[in-house]
C-alpha positions as CSV (number, residue, x, y, z in Angstrom):
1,X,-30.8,72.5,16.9
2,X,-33.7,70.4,15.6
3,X,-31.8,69.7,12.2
4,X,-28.4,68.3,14.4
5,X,-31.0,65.9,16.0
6,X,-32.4,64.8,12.9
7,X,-28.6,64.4,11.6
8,X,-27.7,62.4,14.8
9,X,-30.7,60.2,14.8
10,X,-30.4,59.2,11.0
11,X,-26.4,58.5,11.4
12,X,-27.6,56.2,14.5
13,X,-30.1,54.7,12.5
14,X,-27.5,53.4,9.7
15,X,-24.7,52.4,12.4
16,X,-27.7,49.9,13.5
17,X,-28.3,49.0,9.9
18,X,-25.1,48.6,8.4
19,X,-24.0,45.8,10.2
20,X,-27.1,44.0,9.2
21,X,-27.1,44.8,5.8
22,X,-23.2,44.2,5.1
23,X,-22.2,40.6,5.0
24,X,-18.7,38.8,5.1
25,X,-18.8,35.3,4.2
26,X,-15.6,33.4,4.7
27,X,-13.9,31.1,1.6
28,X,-15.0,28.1,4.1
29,X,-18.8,29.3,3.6
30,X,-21.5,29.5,2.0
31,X,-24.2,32.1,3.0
32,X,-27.8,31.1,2.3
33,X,-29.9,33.8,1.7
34,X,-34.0,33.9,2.7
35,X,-36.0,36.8,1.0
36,X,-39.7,37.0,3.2
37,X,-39.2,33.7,4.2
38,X,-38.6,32.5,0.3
39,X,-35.1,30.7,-1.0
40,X,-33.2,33.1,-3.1
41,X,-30.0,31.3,-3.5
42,X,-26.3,31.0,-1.5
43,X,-23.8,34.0,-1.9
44,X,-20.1,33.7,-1.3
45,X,-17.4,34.1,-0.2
46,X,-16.7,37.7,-0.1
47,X,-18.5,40.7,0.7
48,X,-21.9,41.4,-0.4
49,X,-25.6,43.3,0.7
50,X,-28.4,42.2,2.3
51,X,-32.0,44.1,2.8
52,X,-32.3,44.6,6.5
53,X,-35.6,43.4,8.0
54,X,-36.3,41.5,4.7
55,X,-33.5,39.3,4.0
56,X,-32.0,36.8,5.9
57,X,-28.6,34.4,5.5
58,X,-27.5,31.2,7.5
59,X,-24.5,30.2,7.1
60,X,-23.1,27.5,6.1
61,X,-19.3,25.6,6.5
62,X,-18.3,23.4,3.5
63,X,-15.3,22.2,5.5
64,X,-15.3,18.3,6.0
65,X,-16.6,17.7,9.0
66,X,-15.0,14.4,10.9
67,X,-18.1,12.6,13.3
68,X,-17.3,9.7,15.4
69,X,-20.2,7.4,15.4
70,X,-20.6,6.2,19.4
71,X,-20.2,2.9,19.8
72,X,-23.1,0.7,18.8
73,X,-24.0,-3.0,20.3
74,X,-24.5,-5.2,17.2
75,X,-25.6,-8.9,17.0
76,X,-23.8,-10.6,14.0
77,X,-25.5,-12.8,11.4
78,X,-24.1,-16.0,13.1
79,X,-25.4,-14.8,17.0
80,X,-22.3,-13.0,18.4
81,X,-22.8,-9.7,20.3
82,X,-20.3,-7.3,19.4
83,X,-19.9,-3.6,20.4
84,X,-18.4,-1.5,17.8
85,X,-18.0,2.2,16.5
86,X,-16.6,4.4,13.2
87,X,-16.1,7.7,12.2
88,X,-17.3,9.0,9.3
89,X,-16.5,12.0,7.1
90,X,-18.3,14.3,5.2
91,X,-19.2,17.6,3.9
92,X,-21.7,20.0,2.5
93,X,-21.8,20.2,-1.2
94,X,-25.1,21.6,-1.7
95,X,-25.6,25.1,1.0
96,X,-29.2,25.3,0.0
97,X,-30.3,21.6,0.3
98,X,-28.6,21.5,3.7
99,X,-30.5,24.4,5.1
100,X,-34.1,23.9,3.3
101,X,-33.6,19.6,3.5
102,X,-32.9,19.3,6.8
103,X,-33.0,21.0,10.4
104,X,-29.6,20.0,11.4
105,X,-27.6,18.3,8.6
106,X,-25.0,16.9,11.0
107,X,-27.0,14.8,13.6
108,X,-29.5,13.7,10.6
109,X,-25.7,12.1,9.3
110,X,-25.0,11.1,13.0
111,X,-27.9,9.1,13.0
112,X,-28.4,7.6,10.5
113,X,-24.9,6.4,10.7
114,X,-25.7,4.6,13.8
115,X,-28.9,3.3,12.3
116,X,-27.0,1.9,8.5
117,X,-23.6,0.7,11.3
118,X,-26.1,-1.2,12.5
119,X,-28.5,-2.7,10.2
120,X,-25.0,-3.9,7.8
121,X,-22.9,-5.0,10.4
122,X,-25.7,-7.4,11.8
123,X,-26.2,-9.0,8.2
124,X,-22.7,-9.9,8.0
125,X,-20.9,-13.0,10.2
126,X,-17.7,-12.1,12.3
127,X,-15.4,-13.5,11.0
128,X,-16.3,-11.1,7.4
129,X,-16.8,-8.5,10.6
130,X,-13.4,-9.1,11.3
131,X,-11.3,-10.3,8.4
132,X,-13.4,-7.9,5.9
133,X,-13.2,-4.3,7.1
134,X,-12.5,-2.7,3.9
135,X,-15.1,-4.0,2.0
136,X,-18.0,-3.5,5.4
137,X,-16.0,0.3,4.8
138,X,-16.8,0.9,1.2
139,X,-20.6,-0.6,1.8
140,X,-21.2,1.5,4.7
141,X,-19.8,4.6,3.1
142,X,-21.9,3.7,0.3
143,X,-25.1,3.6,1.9
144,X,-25.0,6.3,4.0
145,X,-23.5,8.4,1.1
146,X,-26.9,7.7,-1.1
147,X,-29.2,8.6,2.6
148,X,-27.5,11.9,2.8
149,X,-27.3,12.9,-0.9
150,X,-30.6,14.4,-0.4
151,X,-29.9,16.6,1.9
152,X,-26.8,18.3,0.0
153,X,-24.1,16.1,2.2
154,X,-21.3,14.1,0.8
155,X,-20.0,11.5,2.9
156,X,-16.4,10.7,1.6
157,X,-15.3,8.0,4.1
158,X,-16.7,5.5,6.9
159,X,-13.8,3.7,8.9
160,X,-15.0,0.9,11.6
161,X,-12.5,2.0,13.6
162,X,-12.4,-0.8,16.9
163,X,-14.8,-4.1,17.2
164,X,-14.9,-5.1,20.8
165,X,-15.8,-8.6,21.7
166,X,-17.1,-10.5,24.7
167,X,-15.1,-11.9,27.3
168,X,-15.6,-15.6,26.3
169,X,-15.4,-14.7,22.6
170,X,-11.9,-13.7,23.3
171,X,-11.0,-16.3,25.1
172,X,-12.4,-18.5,22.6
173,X,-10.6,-17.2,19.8
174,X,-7.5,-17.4,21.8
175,X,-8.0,-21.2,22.4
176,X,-8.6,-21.9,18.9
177,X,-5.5,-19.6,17.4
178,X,-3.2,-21.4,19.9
179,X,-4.4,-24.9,18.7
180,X,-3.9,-23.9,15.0
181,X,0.0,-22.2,15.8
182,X,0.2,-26.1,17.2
183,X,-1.2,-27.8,14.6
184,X,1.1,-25.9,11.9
185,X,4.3,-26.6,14.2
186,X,3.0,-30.6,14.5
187,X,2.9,-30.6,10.7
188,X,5.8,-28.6,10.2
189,X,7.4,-30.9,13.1
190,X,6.1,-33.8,10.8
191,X,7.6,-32.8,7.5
192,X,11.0,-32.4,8.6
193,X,10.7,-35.5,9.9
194,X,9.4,-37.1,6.7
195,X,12.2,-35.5,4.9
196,X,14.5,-36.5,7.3
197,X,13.7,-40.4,7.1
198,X,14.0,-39.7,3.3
199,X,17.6,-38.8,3.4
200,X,18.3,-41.3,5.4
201,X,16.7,-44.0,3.3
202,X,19.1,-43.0,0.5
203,X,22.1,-42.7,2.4
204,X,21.7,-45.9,3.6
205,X,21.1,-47.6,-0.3
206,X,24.5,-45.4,-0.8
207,X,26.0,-47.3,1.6
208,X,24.4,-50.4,1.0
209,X,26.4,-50.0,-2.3
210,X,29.4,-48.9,-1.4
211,X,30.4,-50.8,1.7
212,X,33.6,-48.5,1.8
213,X,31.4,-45.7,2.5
214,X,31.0,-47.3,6.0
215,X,34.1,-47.7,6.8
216,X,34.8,-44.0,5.8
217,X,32.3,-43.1,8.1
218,X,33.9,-45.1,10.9
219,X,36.9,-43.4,10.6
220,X,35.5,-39.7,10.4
221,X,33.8,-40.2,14.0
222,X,36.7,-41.4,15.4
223,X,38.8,-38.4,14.5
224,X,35.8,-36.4,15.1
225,X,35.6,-37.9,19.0
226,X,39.3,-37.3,19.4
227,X,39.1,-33.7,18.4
228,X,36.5,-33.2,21.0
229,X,37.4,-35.0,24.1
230,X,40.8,-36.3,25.8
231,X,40.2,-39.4,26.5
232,X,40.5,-43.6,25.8
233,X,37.9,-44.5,23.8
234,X,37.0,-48.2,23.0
235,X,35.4,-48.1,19.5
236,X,34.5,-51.4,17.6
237,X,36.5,-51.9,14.8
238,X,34.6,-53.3,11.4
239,X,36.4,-56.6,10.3
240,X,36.1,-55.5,6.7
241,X,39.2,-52.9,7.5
242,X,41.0,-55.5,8.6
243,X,40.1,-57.7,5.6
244,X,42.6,-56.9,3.1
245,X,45.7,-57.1,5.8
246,X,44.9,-60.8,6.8
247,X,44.6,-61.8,2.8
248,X,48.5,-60.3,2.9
249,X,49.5,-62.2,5.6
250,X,47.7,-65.6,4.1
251,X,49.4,-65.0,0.5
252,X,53.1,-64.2,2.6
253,X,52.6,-67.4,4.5
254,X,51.7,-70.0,1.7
């Protein structure tokens, strides 16, 4: 009887153990292995043995990991209080650094994103805030990228994703896009006009010319009134058509 209890208890004591001593890591992970509290390296992925009681493995994801950075109230370089936020991406590519480096490698990137948003977005103006975003992007990423290497993190991409501005600032900027679409139209307005007044200046030395372009002109508005409108029409006749007729009649009569 005594040697089916001894049976039992050891078979209970390896269905405790094997679950602590076999380890699945997933192709995602890294498991990072502690022997008596010392480093002995990441395992993985697979299957694989630890020492119950002795060993111990955290694991780690290597998937990228997307943050969004909560918006941050930033004063500009030229005094203009903006609110803005970003996302960043990133991803463990050192399992060991991220677990021995650091206590929690994500909110170490959260913050210090919010601290380097910060700190470069109020050394630039808004107008580079706004017209720039690509370049504040690759600066930021950058940055943060080299703060974070340390610790076994890459960060692949920083997008400033919406800058929102104060009331008056948008107003402002309202007033001063509306006076520029009408300053563009007045000098648009102003060039047609310009070329306009050319034309005209050499149609008139044409005609100045040629006085029979006159004439022909006459002539083409009346048939282009009578095509239009029905109607008597009293239209003053240029004496220079009726020139060459009263030099007939003259020659006829002498």
């Amino acid at each position: 009887m005594s040697y089916f209890i001894w049976i039992g208890i050891i078979v209970l004591i390896l269905l405790i153990l094997l679950p602590m001593t076999i380890k699945i890591v997933q192709e995602y992970e890294r498991g990072v292995i502690f022997r008596l509290g010392r480093l002995v390296g990441a395992k993985g992925p697979g299957f694989f043995l630890i020492i119950p009681f002795f060993d111990r493995m955290v694991k780690v994801d290597l998937r990228v990991v997307t943050m969004d950075v909560p918006p941050q109230d930033v004063i500009t370089k030229d005094n203009v209080t903006v609110k803005v936020n970003a996302v960043v991406y990133f991803r463990v590519v050192d399992p060991e650094a991220s677990v021995v480096k650091v206590l929690d490698h994500i909110r170490a990137t959260s913050l210090i994103s919010q601290t380097t948003l910060r700190n470069v977005l109020g050394q630039s103006e808004l107008d580079e805030l706004l017209s720039q975003r690509e370049a504040l992007n690759q600066r930021l990423q950058q940055i943060i990228d080299e703060q974070t290497d340390p610790w076994g993190v890459k960060v692949t991409i920083v997008e400033i994703k919406d800058v929102e501005l104060p009331e008056t600032m948008r107003r402002s900027m309202a007033a001063q896009a509306e006076a520029e679409r009408e300053r563009r139209a007045k000098i648009i307005h102003a060039d047609g006009e310009f070329q306009a007044s050319e034309r005209l200046s050499q149609a008139g030395a044409v005609i100045a010319r040629e006085p029979t372009t006159l004439q022909l002109r006459y002539l083409q508005t009346l048939t282009e009134i009578a095509s239009e409108k029905n109607s008597t029409i009293i239209f003053p006749l240029p004496m220079d058509l009726l020139a060459g007729f009263i030099h007939r009649q003259d020659d006829k009569k002498s």
